[in-house]
C-alpha positions in Angstrom: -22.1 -12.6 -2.9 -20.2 -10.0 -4.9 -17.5 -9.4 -2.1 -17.5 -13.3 -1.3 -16.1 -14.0 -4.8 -13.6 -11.1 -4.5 -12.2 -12.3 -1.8 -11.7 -15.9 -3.6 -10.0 -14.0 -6.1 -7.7 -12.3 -4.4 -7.0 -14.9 -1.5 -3.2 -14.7 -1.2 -2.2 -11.7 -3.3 -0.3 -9.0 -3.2 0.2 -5.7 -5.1 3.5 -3.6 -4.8 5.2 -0.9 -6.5 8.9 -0.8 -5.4 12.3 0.5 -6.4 15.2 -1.8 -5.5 18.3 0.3 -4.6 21.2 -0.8 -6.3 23.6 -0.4 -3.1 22.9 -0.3 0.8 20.4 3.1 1.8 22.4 5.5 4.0 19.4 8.2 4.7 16.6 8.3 2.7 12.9 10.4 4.1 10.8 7.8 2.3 8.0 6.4 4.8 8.2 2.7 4.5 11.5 1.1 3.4 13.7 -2.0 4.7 16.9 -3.2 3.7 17.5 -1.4 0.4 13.9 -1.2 -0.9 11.6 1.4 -0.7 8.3 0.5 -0.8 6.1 3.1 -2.7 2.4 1.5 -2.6 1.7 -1.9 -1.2 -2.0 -3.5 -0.6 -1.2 -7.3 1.1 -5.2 -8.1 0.3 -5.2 -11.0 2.6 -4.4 -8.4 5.7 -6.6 -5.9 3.9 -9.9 -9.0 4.3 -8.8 -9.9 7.4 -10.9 -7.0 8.7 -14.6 -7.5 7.0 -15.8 -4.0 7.9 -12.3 -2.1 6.1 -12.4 -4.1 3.1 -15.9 -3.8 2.2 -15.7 -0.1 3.4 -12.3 0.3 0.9 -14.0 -1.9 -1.7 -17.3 0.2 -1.9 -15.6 3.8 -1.5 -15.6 6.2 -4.3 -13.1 8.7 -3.4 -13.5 12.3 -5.5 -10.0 13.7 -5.2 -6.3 12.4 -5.0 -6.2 13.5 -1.5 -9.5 11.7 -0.5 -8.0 8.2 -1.8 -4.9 8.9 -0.5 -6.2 9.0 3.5 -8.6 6.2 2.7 -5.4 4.8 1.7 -3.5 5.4 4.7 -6.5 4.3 7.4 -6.9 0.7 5.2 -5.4 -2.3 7.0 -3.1 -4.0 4.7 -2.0 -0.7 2.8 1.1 0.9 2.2 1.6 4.1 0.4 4.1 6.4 -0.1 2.4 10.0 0.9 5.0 12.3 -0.1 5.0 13.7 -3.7 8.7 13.0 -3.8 11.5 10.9 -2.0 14.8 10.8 -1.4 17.6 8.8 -0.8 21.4 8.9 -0.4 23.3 5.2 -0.6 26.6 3.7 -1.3 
């Protein structure tokens, strides 16, 4: 019942945390990025409940460390993160 009405909630949404480069990206090492935005964390929750046993599995989890969410993180469907403490990028 309790996952049922989260997923009402959240039917549709999307989280992101993004920095829009002001110019076109030459090189940058940052993991997910297109056009000139790099995307830093991402959940698309409809993706993420698409897959009933990695939602309720991502809901219910209690990670104790940074490191622990972060590879929950990367294994979730519908998840984006940005692993690296620090990114760069060179653009014009």
């Amino acid at each position: 019942m309790e996952l049922q009405m989260m997923r009402e909630m959240l039917d549709g949404s999307k989280l992101v945390l993004a920095v829009d480069i002001n110019g076109t990206i030459v090189e940058t090492d940052a993991a997910h990025h297109d056009g000139s935005r790099l995307t830093l964390f991402a959940i698309d929750f409809n993706e993420m409940m698409a897959d009933s046993k990695a939602f309720t599995q991502a809901v219910k989890a209690k990670p104790q460390t940074y490191e622990e969410a972060m590879e929950m993180m990367k294994t979730t469907p519908g998840v984006r993160v940005e692993l690296r403490d620090s990114v760069s990028v060179r653009f014009e």
